[in-house]
mmCIF file as gemmi writes it, N, C-alpha and C atoms, coordinates in Angstrom:
data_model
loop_
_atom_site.group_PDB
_atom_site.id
_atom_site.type_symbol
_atom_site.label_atom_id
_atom_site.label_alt_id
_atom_site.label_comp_id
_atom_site.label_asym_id
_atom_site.label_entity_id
_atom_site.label_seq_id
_atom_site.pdbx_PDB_ins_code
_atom_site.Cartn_x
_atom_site.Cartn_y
_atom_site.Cartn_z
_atom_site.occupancy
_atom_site.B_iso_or_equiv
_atom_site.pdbx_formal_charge
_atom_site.auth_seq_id
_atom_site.auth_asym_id
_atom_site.pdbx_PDB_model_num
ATOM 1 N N . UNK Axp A 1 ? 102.271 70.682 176.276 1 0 ? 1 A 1
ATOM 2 C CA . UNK Axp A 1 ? 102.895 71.438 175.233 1 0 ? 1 A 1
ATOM 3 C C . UNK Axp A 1 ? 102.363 70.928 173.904 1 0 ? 1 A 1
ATOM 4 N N . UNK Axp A 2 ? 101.892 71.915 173.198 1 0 ? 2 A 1
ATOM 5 C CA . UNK Axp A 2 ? 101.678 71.546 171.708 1 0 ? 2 A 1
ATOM 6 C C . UNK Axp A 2 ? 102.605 72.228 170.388 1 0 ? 2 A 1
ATOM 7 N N . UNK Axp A 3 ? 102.917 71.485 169.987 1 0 ? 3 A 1
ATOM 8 C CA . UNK Axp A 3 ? 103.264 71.927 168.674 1 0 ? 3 A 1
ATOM 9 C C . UNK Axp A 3 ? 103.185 70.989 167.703 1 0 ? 3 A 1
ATOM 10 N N . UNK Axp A 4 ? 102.914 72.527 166.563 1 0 ? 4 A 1
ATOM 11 C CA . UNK Axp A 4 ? 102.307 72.388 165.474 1 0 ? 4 A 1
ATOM 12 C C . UNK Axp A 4 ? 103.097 72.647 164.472 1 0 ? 4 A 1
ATOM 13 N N . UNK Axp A 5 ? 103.214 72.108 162.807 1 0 ? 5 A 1
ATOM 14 C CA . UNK Axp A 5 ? 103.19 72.243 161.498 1 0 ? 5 A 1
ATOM 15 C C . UNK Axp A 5 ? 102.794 73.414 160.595 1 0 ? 5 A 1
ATOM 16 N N . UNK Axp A 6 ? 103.508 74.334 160.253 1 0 ? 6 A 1
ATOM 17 C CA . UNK Axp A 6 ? 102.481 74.789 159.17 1 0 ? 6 A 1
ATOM 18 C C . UNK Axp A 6 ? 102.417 73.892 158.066 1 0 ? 6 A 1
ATOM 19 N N . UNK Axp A 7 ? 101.17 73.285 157.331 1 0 ? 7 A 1
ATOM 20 C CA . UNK Axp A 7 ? 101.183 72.407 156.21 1 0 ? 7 A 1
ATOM 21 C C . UNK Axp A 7 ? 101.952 72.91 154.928 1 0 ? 7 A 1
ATOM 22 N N . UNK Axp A 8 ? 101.888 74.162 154.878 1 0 ? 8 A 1
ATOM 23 C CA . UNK Axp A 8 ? 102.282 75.203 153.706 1 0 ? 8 A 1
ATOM 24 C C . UNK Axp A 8 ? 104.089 74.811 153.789 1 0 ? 8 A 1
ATOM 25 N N . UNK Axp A 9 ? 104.46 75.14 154.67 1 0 ? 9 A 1
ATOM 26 C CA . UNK Axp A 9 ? 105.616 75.419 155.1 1 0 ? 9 A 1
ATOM 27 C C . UNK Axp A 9 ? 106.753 73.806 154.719 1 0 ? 9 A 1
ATOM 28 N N . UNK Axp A 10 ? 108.138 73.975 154.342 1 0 ? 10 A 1
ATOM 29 C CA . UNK Axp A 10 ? 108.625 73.474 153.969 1 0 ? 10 A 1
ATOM 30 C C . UNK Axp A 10 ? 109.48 72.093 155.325 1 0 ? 10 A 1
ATOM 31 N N . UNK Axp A 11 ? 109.172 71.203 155.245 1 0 ? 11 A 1
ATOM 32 C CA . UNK Axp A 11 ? 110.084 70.636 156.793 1 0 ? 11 A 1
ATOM 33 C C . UNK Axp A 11 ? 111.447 70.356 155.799 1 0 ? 11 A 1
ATOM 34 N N . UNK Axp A 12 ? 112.575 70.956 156.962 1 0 ? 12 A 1
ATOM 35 C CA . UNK Axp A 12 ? 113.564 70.946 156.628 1 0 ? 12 A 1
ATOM 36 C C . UNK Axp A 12 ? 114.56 69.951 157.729 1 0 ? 12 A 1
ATOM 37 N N . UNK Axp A 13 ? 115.551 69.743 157.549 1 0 ? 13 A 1
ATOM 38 C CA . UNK Axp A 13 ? 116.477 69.181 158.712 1 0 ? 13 A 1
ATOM 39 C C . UNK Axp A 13 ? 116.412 69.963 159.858 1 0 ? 13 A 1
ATOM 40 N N . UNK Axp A 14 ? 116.947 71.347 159.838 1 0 ? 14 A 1
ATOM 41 C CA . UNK Axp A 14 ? 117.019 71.879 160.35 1 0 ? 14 A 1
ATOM 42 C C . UNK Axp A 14 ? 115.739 72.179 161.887 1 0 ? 14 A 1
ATOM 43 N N . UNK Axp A 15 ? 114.401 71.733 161.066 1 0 ? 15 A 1
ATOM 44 C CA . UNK Axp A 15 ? 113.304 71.845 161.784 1 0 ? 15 A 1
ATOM 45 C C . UNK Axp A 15 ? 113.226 70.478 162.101 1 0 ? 15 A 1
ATOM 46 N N . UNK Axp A 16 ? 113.667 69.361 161.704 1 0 ? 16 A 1
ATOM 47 C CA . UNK Axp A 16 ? 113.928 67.658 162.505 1 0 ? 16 A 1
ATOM 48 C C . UNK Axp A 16 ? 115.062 67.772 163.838 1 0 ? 16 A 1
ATOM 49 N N . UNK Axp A 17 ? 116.209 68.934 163.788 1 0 ? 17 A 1
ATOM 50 C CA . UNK Axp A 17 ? 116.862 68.639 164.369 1 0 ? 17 A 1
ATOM 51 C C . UNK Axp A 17 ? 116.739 69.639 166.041 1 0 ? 17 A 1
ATOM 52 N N . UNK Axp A 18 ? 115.752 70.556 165.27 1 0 ? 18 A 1
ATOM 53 C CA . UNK Axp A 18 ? 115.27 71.833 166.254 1 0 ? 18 A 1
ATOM 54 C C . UNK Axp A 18 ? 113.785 70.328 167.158 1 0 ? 18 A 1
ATOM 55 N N . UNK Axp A 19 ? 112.906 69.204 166.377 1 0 ? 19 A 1
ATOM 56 C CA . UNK Axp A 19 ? 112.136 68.891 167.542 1 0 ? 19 A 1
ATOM 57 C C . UNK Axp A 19 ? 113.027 67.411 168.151 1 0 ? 19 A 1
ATOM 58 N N . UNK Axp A 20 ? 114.306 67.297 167.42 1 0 ? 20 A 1
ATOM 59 C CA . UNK Axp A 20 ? 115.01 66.248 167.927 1 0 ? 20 A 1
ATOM 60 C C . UNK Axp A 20 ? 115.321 67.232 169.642 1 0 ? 20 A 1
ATOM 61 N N . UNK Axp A 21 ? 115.763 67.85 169.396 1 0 ? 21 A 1
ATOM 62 C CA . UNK Axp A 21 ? 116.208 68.667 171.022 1 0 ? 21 A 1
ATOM 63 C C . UNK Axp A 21 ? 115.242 69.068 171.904 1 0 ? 21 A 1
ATOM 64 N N . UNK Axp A 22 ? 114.255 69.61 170.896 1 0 ? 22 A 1
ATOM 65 C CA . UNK Axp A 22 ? 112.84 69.78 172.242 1 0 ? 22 A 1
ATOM 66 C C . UNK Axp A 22 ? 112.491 68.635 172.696 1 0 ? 22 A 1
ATOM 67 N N . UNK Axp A 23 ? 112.591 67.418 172.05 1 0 ? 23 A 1
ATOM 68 C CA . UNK Axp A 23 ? 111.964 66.151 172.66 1 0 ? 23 A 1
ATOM 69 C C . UNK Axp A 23 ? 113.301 65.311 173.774 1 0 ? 23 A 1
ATOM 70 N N . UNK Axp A 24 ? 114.645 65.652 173.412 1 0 ? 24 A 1
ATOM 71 C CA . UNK Axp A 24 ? 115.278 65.498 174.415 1 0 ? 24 A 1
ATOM 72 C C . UNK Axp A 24 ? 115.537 66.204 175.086 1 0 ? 24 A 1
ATOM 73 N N . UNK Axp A 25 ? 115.717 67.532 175.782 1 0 ? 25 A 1
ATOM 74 C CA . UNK Axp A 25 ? 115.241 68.202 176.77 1 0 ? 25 A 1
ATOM 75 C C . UNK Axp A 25 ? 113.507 68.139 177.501 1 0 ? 25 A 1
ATOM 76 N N . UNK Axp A 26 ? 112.944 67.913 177.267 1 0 ? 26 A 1
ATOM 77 C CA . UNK Axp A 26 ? 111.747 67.312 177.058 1 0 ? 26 A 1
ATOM 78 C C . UNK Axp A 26 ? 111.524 66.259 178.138 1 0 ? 26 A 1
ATOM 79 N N . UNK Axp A 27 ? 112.267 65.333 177.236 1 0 ? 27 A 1
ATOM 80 C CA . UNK Axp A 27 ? 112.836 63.769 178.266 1 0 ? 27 A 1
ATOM 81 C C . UNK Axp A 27 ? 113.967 63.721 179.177 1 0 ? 27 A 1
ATOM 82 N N . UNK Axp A 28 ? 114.534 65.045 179.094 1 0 ? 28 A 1
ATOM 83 C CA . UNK Axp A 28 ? 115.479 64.818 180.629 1 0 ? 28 A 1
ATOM 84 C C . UNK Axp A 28 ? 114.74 65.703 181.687 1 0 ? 28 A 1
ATOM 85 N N . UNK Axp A 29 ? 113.891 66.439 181.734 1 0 ? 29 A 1
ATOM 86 C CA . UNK Axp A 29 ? 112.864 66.925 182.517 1 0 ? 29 A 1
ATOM 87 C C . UNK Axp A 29 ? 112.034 66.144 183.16 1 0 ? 29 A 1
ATOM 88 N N . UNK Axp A 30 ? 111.448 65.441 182.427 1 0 ? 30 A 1
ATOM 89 C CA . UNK Axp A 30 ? 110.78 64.123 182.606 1 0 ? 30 A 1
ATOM 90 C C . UNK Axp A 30 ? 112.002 63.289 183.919 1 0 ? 30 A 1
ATOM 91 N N . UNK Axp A 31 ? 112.06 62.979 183.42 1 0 ? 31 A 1
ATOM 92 C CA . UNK Axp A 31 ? 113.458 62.076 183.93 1 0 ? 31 A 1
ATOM 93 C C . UNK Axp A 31 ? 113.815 62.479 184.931 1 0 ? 31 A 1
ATOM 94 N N . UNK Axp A 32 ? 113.903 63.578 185.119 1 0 ? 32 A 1
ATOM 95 C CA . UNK Axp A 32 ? 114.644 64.47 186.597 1 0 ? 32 A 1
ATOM 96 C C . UNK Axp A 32 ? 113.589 64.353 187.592 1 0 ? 32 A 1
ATOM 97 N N . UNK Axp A 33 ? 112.09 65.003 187.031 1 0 ? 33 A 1
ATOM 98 C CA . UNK Axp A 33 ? 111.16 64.995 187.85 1 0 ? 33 A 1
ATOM 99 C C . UNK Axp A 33 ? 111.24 63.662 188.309 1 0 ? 33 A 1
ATOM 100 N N . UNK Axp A 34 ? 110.639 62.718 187.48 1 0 ? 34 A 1
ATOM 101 C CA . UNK Axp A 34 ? 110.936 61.036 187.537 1 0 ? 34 A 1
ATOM 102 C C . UNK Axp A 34 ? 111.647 60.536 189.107 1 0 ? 34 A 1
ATOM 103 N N . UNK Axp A 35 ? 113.109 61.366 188.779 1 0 ? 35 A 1
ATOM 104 C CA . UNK Axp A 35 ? 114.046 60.785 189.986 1 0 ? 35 A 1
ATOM 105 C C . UNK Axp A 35 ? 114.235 61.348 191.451 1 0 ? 35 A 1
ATOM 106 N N . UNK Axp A 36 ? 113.267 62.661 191.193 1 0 ? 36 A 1
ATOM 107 C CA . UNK Axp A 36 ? 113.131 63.556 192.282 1 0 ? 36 A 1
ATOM 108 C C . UNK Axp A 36 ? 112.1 62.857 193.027 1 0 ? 36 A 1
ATOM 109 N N . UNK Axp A 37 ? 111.088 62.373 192.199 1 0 ? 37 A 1
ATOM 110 C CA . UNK Axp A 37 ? 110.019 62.185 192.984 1 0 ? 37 A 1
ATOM 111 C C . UNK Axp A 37 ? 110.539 60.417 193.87 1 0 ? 37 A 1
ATOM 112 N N . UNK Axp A 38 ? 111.639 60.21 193.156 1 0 ? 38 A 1
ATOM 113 C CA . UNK Axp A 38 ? 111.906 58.483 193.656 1 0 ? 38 A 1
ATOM 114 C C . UNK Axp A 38 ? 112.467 58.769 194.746 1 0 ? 38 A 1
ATOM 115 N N . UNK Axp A 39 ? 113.336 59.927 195.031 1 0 ? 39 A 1
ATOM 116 C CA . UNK Axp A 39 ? 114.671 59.871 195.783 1 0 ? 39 A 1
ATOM 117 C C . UNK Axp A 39 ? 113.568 60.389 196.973 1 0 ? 39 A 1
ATOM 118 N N . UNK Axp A 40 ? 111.919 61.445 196.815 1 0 ? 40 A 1
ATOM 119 C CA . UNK Axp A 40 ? 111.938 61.875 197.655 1 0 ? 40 A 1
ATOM 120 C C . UNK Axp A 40 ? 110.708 60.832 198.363 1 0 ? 40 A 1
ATOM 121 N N . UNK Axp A 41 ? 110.616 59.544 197.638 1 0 ? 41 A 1
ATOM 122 C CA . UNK Axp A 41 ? 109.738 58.329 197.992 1 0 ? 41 A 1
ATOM 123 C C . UNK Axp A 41 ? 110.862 57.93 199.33 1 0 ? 41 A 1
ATOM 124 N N . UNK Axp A 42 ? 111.783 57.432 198.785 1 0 ? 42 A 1
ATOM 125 C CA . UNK Axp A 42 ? 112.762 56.503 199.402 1 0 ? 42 A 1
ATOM 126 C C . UNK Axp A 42 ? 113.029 57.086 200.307 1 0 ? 42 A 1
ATOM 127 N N . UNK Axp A 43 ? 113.258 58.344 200.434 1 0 ? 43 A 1
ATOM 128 C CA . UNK Axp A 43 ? 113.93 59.156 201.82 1 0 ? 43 A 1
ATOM 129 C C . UNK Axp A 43 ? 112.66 58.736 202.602 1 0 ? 43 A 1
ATOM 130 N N . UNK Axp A 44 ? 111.379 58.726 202.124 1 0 ? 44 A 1
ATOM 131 C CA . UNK Axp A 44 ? 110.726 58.605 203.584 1 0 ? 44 A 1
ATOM 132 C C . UNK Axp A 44 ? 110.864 57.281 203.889 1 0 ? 44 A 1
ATOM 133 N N . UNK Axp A 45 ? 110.858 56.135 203.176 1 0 ? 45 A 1
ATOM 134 C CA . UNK Axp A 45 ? 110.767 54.827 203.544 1 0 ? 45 A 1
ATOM 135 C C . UNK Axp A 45 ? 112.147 54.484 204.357 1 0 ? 45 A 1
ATOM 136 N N . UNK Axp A 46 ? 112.978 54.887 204.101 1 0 ? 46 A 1
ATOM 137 C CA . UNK Axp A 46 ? 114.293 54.923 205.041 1 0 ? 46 A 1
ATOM 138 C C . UNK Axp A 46 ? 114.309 55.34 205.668 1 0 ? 46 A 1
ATOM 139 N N . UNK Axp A 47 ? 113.985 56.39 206.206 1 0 ? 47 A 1
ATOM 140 C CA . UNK Axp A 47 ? 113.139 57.61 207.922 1 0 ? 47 A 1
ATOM 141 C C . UNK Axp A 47 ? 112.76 56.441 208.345 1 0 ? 47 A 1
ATOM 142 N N . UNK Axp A 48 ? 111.453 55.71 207.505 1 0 ? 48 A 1
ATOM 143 C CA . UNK Axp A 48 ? 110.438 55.33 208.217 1 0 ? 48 A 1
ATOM 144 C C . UNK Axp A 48 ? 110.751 53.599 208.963 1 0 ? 48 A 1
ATOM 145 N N . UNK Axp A 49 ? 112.013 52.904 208.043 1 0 ? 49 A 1
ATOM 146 C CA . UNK Axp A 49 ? 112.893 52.019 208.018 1 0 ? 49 A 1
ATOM 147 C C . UNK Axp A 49 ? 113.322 52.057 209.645 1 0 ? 49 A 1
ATOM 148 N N . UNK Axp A 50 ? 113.933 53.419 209.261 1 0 ? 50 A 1
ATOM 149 C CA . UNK Axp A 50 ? 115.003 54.03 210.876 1 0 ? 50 A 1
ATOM 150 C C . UNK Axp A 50 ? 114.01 54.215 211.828 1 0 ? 50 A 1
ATOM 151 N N . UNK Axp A 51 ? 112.944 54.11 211.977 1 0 ? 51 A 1
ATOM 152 C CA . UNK Axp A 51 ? 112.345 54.973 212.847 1 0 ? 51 A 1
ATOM 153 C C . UNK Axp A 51 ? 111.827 53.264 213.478 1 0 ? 51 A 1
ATOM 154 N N . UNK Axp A 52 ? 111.414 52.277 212.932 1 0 ? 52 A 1
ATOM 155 C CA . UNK Axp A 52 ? 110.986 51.049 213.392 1 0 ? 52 A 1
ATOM 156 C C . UNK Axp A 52 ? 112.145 50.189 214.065 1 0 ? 52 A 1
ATOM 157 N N . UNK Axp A 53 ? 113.495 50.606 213.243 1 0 ? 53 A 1
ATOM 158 C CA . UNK Axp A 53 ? 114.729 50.045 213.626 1 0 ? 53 A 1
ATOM 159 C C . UNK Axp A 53 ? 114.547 50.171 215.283 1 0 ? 53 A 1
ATOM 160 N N . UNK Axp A 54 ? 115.041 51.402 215.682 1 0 ? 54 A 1
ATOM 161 C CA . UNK Axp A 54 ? 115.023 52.328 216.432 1 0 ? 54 A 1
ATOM 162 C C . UNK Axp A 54 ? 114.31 51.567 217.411 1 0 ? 54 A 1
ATOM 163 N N . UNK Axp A 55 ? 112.788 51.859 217.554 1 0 ? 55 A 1
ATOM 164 C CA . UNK Axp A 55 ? 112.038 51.111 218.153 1 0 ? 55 A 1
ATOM 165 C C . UNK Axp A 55 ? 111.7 49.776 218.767 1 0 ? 55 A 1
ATOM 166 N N . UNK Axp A 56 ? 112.235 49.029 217.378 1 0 ? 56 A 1
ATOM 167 C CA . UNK Axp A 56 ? 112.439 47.505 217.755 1 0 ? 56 A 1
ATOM 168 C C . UNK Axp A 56 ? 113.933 47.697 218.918 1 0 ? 56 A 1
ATOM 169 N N . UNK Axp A 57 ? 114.864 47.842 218.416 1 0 ? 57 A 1
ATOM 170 C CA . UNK Axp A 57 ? 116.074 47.786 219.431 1 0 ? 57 A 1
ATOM 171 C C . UNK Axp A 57 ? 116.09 48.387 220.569 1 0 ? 57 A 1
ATOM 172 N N . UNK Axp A 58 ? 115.287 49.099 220.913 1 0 ? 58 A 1
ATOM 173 C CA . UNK Axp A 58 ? 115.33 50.557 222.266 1 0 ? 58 A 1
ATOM 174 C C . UNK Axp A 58 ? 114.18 49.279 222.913 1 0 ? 58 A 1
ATOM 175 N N . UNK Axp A 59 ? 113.467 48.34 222.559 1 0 ? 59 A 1
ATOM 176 C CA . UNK Axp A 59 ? 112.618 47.485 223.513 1 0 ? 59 A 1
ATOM 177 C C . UNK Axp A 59 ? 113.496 45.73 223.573 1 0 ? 59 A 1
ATOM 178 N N . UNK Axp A 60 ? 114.336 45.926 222.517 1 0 ? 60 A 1
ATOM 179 C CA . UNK Axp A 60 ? 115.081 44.499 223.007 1 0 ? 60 A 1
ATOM 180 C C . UNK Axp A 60 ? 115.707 44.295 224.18 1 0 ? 60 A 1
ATOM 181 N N . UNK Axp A 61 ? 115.716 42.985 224.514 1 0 ? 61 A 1
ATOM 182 C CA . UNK Axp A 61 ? 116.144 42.967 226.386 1 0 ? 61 A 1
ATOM 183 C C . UNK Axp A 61 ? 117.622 42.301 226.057 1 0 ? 61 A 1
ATOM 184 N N . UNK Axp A 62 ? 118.268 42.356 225.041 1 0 ? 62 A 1
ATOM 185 C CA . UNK Axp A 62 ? 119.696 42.237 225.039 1 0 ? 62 A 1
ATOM 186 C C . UNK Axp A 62 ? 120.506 43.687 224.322 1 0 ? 62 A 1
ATOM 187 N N . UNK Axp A 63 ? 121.611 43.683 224.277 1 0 ? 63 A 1
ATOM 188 C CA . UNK Axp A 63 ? 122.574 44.523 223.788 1 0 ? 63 A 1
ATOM 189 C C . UNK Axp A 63 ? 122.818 44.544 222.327 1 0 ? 63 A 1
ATOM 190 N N . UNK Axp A 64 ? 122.247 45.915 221.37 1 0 ? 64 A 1
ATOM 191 C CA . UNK Axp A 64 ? 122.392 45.609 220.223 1 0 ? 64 A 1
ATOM 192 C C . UNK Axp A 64 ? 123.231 46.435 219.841 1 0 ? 64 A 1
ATOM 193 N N . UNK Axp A 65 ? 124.422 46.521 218.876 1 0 ? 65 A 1
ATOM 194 C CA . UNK Axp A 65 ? 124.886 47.682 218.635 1 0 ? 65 A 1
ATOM 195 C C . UNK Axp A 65 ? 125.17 47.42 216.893 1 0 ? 65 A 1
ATOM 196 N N . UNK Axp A 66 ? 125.547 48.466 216.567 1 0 ? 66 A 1
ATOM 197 C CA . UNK Axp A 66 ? 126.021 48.472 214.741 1 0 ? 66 A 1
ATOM 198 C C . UNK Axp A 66 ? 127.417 49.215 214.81 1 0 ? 66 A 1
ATOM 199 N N . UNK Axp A 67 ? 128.194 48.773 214.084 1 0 ? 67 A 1
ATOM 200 C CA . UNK Axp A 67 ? 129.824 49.419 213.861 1 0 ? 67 A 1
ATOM 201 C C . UNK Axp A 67 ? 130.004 49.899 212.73 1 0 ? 67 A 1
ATOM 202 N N . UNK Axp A 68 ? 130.99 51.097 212.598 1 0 ? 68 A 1
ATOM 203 C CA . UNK Axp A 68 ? 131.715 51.641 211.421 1 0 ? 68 A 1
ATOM 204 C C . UNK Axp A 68 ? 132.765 50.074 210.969 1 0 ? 68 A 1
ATOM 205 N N . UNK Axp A 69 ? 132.836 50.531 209.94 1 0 ? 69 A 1
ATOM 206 C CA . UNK Axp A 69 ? 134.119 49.407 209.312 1 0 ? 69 A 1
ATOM 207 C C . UNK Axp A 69 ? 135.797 49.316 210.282 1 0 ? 69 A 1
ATOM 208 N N . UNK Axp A 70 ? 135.863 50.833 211.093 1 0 ? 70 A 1
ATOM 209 C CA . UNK Axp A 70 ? 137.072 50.833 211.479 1 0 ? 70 A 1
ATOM 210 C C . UNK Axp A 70 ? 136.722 50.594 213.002 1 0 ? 70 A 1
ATOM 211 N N . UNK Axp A 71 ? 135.806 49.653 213.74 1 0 ? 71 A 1
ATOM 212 C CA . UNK Axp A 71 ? 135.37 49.722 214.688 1 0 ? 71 A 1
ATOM 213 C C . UNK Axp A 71 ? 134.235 50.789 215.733 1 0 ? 71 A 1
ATOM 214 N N . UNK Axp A 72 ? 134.368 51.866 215.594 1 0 ? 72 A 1
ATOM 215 C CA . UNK Axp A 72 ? 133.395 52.567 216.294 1 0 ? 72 A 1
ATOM 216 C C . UNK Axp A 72 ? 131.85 52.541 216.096 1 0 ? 72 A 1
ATOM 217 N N . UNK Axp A 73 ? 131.329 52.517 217.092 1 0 ? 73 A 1
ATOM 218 C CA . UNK Axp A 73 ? 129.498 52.451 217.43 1 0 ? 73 A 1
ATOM 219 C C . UNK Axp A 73 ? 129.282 53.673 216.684 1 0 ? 73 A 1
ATOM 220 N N . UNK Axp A 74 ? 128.561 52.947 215.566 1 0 ? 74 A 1
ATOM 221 C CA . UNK Axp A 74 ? 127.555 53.839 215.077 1 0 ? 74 A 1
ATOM 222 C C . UNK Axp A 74 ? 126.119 54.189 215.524 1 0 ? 74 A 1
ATOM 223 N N . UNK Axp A 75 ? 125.665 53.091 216.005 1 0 ? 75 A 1
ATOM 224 C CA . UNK Axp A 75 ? 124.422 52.661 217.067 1 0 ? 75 A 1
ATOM 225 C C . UNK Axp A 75 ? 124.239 52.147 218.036 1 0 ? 75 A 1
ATOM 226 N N . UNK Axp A 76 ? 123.614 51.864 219.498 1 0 ? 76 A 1
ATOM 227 C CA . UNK Axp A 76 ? 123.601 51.09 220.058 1 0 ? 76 A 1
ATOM 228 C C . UNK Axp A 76 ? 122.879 51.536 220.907 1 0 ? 76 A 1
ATOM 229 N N . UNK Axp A 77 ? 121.442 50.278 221.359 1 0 ? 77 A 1
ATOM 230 C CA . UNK Axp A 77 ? 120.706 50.708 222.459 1 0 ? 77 A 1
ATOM 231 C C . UNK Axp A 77 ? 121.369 50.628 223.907 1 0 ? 77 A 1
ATOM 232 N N . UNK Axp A 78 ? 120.426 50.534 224.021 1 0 ? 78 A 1
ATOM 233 C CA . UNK Axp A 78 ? 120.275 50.949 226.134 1 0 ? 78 A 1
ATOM 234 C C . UNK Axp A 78 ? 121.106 50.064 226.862 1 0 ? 78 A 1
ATOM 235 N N . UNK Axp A 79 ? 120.744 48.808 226.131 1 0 ? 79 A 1
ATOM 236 C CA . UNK Axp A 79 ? 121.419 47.437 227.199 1 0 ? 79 A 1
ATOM 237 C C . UNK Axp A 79 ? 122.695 47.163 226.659 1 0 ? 79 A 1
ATOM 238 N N . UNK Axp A 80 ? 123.387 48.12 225.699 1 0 ? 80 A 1
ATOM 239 C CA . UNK Axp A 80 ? 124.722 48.121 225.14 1 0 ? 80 A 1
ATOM 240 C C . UNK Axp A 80 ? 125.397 48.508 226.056 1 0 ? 80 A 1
C-alpha cells in the first residue's frame, strides 16, 4: 500500500488522525495474519507431538494410560 501527500495541500489533524487509523487497522491485520499463521504452525506440531506420543506408547511393553482430573481414561494403550 502506498500513500501519498499532496505537497500543495494543507496537513491537518484531521488527515493525522485519518493515517493514525489506517496504520492501526493496518497493524491489527498484520497481527491477525501473524497469529493465524502461529496457531496454524502449532496445530501441526501438536498432531505431530500426538502422533509420536501415540507411537511411542502403542510399542511400550508396559501399561500406559493418561486421566481426566475426575478420574476417567483419556488414553491408554494396549497393555492397559
Amino acid at each position: 500500500m502506498i500513500i501519498g501527500l499532496d505537497p500543495r495541500a494543507q496537513y491537518t489533524d484531521q488527515t493525522n488522525v485519518f493515517f493514525s487509523e489506517v496504520c492501526r487497522h493496518l497493524n491489527s491485520v498484520f497481527t491477525r495474519h501473524a497469529l493465524k499463521n502461529q496457531l496454524r504452525q502449532q496445530t501441526v506440531e501438536i498432531a505431530e507431538s500426538d502422533r509420536k506420543f501415540k507411537f511411542l506408547t502403542s510399542r511400550a511393553p508396559i501399561g500406559i494410560a493418561i486421566t481426566r482430573p475426575d478420574g476417567t481414561i483419556k488414553y491408554c494403550n494396549d497393555h492397559w
